[in-house]
CHARMM-style PDB file with segment names, atoms N, HN, CA, C and O in Angstrom:
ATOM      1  N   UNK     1     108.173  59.028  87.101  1.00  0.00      PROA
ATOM      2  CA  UNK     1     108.278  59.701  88.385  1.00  0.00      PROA
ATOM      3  C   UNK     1     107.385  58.978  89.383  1.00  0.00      PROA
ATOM      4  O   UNK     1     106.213  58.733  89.098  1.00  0.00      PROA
ATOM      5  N   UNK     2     107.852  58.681  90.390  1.00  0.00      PROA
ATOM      6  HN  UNK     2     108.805  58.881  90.621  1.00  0.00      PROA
ATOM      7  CA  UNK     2     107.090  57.658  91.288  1.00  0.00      PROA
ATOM      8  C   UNK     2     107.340  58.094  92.506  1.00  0.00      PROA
ATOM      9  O   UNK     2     108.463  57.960  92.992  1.00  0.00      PROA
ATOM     10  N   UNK     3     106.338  58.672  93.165  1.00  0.00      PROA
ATOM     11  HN  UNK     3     105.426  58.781  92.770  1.00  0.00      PROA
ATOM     12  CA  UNK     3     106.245  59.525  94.674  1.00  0.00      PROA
ATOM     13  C   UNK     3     105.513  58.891  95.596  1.00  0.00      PROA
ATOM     14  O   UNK     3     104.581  58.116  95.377  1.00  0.00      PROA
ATOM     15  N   UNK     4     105.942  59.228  96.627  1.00  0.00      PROA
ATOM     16  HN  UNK     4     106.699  59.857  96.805  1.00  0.00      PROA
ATOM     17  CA  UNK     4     105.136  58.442  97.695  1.00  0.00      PROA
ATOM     18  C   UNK     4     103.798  59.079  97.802  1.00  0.00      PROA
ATOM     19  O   UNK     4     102.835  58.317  97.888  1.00  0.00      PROA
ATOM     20  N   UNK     5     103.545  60.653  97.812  1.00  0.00      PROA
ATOM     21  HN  UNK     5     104.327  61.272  97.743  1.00  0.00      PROA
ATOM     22  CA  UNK     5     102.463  61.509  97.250  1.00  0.00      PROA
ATOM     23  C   UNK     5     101.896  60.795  96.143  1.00  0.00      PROA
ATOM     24  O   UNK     5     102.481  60.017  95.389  1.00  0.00      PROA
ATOM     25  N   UNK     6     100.585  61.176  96.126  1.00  0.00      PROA
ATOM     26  HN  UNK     6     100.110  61.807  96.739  1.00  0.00      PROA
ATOM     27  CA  UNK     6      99.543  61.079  94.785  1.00  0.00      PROA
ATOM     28  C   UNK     6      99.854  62.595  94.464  1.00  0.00      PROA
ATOM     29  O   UNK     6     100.401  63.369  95.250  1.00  0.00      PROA
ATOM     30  N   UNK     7      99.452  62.878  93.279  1.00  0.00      PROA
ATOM     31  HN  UNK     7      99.008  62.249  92.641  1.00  0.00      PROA
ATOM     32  CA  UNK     7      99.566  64.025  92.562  1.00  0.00      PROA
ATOM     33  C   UNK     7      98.196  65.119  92.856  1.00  0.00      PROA
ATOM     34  O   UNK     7      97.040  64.834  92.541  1.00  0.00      PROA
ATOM     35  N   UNK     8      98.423  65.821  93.219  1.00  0.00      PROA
ATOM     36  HN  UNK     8      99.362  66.053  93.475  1.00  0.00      PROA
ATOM     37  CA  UNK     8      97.245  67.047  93.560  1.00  0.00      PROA
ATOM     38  C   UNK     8      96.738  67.792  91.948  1.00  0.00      PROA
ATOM     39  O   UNK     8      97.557  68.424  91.282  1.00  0.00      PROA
ATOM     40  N   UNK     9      95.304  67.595  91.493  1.00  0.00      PROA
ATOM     41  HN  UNK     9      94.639  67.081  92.034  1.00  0.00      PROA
ATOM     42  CA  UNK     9      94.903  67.873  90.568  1.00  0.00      PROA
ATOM     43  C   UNK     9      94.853  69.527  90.415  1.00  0.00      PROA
ATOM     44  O   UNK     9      95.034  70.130  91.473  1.00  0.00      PROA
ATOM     45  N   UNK    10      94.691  70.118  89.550  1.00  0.00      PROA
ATOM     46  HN  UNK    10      94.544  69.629  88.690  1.00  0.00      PROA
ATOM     47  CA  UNK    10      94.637  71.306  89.573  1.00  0.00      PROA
ATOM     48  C   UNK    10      93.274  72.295  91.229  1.00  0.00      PROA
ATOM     49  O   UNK    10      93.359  73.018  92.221  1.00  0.00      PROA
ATOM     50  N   UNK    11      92.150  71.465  90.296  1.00  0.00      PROA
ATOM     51  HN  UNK    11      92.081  70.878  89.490  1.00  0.00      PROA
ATOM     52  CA  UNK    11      91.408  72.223  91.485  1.00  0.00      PROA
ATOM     53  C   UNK    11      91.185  72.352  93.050  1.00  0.00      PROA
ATOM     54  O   UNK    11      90.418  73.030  93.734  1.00  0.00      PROA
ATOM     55  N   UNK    12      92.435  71.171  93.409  1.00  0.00      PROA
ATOM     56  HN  UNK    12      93.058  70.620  92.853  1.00  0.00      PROA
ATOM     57  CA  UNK    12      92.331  70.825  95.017  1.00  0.00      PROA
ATOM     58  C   UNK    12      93.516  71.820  94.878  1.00  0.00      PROA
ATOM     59  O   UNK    12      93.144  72.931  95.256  1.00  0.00      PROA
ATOM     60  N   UNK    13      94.869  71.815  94.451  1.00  0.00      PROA
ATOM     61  HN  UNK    13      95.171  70.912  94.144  1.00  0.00      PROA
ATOM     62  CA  UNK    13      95.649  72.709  94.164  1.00  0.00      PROA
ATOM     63  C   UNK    13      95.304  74.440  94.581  1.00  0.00      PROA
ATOM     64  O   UNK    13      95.864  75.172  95.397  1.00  0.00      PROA
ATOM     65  N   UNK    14      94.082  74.717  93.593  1.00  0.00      PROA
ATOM     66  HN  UNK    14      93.626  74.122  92.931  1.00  0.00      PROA
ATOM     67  CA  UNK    14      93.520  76.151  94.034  1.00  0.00      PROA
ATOM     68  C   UNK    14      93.225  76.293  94.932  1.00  0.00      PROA
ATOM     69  O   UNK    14      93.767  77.148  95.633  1.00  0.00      PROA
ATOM     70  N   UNK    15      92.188  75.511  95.388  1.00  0.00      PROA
ATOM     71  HN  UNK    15      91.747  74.817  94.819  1.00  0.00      PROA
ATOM     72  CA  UNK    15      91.480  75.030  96.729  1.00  0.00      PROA
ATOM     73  C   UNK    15      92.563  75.686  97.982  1.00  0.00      PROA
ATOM     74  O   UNK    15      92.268  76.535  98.824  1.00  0.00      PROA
ATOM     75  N   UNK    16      93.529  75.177  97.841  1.00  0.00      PROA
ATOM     76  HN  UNK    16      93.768  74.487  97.157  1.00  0.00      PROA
ATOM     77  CA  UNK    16      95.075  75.033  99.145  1.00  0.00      PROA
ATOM     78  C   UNK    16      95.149  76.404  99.261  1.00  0.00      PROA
ATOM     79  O   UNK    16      94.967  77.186 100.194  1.00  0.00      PROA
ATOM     80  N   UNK    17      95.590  76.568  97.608  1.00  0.00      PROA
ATOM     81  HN  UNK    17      95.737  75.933  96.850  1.00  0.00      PROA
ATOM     82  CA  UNK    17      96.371  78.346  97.502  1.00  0.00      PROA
ATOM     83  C   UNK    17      95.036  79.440  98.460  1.00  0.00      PROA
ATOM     84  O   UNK    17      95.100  80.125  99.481  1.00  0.00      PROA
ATOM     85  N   UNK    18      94.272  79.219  97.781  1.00  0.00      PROA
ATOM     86  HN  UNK    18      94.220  78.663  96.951  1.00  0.00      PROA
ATOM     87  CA  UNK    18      92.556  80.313  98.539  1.00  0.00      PROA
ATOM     88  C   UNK    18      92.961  79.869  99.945  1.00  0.00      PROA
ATOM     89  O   UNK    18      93.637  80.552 100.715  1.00  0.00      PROA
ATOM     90  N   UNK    19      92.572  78.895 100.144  1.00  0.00      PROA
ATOM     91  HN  UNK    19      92.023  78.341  99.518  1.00  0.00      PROA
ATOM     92  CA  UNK    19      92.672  78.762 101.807  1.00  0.00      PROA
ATOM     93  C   UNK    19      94.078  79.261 102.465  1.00  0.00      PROA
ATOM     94  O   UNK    19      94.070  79.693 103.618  1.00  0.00      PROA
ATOM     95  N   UNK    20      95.309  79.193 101.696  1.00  0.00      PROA
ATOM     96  HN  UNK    20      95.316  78.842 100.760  1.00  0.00      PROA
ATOM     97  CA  UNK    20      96.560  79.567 102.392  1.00  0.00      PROA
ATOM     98  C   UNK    20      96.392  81.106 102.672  1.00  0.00      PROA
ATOM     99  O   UNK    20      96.461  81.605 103.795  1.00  0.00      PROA
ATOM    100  N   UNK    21      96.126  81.897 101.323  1.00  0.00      PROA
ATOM    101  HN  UNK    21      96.070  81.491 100.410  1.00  0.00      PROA
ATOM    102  CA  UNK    21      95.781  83.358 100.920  1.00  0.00      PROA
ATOM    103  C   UNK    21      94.655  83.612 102.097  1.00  0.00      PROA
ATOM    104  O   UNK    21      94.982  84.395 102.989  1.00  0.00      PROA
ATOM    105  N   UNK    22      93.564  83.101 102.150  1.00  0.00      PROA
ATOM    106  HN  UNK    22      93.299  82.464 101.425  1.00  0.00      PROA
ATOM    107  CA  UNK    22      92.594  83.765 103.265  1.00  0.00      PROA
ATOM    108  C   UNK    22      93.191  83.372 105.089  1.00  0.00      PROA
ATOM    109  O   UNK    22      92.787  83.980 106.080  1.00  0.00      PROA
ATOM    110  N   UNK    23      93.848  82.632 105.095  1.00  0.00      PROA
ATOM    111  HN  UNK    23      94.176  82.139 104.289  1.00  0.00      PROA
ATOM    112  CA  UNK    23      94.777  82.767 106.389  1.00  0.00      PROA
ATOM    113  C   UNK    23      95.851  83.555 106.368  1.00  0.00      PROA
ATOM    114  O   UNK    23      96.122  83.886 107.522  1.00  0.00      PROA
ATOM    115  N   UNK    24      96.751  84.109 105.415  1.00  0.00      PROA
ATOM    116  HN  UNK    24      96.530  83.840 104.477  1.00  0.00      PROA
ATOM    117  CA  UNK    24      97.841  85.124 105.618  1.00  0.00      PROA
ATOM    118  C   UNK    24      97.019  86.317 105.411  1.00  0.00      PROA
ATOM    119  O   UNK    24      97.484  87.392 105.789  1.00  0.00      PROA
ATOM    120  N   UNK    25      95.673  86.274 104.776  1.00  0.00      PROA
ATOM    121  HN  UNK    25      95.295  85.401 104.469  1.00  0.00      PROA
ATOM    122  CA  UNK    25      94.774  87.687 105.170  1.00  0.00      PROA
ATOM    123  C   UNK    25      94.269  87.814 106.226  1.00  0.00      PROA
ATOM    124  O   UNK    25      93.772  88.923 106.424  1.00  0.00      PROA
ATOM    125  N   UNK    26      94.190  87.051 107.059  1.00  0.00      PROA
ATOM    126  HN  UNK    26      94.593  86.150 106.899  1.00  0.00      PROA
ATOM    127  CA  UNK    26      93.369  87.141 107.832  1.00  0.00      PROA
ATOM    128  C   UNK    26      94.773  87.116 109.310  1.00  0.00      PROA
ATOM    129  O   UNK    26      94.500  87.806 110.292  1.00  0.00      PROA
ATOM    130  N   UNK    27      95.905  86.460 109.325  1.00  0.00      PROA
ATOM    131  HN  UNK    27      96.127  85.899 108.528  1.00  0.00      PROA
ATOM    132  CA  UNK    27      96.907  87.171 110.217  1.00  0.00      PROA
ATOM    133  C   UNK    27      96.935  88.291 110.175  1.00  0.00      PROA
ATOM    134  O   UNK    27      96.630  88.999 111.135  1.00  0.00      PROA
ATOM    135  N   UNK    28      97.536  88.987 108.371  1.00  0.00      PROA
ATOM    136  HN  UNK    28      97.785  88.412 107.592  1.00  0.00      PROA
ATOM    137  CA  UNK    28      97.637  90.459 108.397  1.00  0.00      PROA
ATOM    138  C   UNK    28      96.473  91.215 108.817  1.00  0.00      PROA
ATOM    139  O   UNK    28      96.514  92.355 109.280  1.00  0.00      PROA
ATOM    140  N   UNK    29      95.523  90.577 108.645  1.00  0.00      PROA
ATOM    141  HN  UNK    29      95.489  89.652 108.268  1.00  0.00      PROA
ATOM    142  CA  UNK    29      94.162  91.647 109.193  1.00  0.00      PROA
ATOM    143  C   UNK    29      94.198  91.867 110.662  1.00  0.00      PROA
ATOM    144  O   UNK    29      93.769  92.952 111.055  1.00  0.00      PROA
ATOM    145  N   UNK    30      94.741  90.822 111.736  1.00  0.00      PROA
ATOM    146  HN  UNK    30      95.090  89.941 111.417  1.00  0.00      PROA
ATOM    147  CA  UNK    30      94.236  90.615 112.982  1.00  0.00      PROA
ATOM    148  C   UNK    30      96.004  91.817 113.432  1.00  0.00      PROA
ATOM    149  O   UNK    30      96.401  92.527 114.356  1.00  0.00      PROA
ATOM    150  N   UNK    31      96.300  91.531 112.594  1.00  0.00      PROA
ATOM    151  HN  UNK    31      95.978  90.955 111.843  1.00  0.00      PROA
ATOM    152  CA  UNK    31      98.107  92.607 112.892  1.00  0.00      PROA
ATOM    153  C   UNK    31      97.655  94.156 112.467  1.00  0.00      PROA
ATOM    154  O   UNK    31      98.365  95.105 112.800  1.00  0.00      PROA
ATOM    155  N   UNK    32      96.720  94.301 111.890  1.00  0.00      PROA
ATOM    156  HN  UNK    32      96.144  93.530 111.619  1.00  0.00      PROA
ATOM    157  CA  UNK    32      96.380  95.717 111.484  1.00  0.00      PROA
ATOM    158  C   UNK    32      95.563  95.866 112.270  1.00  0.00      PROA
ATOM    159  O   UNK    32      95.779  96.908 112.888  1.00  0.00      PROA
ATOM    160  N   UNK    33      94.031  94.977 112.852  1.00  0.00      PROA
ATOM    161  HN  UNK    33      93.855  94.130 112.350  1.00  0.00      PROA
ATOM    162  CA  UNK    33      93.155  95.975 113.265  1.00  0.00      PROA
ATOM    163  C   UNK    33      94.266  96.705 115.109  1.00  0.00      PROA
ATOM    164  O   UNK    33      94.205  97.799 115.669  1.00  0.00      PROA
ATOM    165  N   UNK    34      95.109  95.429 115.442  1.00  0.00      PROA
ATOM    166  HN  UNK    34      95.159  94.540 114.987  1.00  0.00      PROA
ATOM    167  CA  UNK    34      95.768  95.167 116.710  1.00  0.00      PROA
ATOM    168  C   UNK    34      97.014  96.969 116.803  1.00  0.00      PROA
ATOM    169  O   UNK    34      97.081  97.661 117.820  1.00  0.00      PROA
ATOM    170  N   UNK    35      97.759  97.267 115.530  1.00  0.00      PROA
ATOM    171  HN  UNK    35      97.705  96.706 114.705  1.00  0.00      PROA
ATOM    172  CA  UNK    35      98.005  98.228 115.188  1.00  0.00      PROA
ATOM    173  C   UNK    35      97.474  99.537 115.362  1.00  0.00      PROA
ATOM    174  O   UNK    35      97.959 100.529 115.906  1.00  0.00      PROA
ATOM    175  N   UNK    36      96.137  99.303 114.668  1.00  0.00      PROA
ATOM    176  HN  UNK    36      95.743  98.497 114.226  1.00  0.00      PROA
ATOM    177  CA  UNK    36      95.321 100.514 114.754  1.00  0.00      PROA
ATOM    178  C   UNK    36      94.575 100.853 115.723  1.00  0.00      PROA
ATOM    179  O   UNK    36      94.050 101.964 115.782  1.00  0.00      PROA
ATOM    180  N   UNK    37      94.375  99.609 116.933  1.00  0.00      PROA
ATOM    181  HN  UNK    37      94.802  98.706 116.884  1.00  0.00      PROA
ATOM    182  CA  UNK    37      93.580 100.038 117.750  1.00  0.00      PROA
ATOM    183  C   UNK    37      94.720 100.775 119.012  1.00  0.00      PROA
ATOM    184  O   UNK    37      94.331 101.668 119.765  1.00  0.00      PROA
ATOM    185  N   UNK    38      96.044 100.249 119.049  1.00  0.00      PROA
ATOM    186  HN  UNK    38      96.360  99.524 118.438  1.00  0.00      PROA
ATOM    187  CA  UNK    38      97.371 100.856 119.751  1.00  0.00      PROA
ATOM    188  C   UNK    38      96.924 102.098 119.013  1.00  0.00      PROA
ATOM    189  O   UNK    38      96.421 102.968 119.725  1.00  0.00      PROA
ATOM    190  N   UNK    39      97.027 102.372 117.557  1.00  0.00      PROA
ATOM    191  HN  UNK    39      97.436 101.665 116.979  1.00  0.00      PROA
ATOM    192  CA  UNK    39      97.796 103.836 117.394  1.00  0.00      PROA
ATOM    193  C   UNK    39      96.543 104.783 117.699  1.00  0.00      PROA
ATOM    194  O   UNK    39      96.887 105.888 118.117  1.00  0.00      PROA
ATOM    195  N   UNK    40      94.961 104.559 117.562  1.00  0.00      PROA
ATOM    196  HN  UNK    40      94.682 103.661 117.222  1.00  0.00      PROA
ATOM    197  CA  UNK    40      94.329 105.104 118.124  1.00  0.00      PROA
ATOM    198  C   UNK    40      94.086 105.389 119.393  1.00  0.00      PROA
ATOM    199  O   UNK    40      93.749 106.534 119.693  1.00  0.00      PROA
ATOM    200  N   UNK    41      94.232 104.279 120.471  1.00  0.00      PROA
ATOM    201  HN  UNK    41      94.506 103.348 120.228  1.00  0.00      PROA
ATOM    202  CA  UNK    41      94.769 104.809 122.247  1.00  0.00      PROA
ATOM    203  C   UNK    41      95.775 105.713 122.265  1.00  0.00      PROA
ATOM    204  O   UNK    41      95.895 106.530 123.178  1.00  0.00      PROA
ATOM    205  N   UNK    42      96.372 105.657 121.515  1.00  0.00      PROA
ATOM    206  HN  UNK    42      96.276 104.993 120.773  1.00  0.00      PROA
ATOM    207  CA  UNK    42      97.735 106.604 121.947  1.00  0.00      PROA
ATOM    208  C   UNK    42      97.679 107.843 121.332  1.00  0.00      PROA
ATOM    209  O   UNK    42      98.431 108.721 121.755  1.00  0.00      PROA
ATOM    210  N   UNK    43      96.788 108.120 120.243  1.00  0.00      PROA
ATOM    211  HN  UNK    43      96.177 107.406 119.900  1.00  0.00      PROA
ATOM    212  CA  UNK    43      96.174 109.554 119.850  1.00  0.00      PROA
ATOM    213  C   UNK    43      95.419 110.221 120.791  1.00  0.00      PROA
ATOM    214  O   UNK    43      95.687 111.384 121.095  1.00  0.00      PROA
ATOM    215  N   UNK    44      94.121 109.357 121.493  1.00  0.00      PROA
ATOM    216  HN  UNK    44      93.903 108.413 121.246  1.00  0.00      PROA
ATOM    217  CA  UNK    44      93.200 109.630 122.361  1.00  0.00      PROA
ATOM    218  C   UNK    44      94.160 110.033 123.567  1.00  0.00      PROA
ATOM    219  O   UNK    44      93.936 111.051 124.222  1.00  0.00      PROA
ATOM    220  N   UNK    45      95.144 109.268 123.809  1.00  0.00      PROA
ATOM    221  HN  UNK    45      95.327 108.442 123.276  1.00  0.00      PROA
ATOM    222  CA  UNK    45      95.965 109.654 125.403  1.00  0.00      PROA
ATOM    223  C   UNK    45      96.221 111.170 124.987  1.00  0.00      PROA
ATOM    224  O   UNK    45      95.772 112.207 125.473  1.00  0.00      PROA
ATOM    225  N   UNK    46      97.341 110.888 123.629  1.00  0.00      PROA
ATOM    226  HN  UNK    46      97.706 110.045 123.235  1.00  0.00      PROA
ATOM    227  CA  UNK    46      98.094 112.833 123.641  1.00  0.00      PROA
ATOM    228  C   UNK    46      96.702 113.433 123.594  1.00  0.00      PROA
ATOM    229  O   UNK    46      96.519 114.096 124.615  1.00  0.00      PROA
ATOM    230  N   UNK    47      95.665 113.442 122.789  1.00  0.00      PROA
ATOM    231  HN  UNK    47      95.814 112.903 121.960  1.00  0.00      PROA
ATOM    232  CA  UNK    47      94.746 114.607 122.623  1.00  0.00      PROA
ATOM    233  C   UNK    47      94.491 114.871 124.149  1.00  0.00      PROA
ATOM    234  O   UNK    47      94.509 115.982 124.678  1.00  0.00      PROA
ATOM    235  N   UNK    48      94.177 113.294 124.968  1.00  0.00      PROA
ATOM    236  HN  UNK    48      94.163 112.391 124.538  1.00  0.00      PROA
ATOM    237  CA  UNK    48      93.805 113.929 126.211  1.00  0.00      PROA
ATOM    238  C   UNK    48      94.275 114.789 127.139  1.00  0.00      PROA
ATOM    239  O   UNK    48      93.620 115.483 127.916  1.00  0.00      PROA
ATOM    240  N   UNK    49      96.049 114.663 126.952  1.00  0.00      PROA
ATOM    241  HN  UNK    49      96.581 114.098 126.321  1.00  0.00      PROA
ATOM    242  CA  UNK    49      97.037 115.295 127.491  1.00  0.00      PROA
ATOM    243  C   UNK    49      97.142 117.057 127.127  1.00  0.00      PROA
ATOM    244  O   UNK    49      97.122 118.049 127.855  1.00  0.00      PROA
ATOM    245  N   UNK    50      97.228 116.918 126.046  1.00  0.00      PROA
ATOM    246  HN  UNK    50      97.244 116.112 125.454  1.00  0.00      PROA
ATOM    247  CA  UNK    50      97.311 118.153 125.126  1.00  0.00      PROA
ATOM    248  C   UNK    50      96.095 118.565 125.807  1.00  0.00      PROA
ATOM    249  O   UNK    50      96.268 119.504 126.584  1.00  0.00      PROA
ATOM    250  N   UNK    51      94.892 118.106 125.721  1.00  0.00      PROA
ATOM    251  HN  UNK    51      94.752 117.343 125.090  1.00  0.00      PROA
ATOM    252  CA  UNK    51      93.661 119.237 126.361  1.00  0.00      PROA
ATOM    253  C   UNK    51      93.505 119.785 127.666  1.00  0.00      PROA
ATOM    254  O   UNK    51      93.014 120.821 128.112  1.00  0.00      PROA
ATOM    255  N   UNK    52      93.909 119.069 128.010  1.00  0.00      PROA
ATOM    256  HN  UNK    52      94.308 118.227 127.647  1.00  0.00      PROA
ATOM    257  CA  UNK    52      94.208 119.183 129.863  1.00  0.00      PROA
ATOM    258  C   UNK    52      95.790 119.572 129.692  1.00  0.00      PROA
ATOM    259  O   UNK    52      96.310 118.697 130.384  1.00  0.00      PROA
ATOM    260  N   UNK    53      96.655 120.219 129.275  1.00  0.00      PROA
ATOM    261  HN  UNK    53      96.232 120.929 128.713  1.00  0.00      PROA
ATOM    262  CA  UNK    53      97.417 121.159 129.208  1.00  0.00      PROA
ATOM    263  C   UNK    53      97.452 122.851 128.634  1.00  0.00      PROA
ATOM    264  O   UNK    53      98.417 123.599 128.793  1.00  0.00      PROA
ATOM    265  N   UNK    54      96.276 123.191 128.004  1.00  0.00      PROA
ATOM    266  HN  UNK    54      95.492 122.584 127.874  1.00  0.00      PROA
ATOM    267  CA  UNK    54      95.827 123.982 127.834  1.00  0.00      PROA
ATOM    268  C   UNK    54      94.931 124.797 128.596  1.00  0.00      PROA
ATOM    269  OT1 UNK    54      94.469 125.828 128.108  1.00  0.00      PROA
TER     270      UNK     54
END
């Protein structure tokens, strides 16, 4: 088998996967806190609404 690539040894291999894994954690993290900070404004709005309708 003769590639224009050199062959990636196991531990640079892991190396990739960790670093790929802590960037798709770290999108999903920046998509959740971005989520939660919407769904908390928009609790704070109704509560505010709801109180000042009472």
């Amino acid at each position: 088998m003769n590639s224009a690539r050199p062959r990636l040894n196991s531990e640079h291999y892991r190396q990739m996967l960790v670093r790929d894994g802590e960037r798709r954690f770290r999108e999903w993290h920046t998509a959740f806190l971005n989520y939660q900070r919407q769904f908390l404004q928009e609790m704070k709005r109704l509560q505010l609404r709801s109180s000042s309708n009472g």
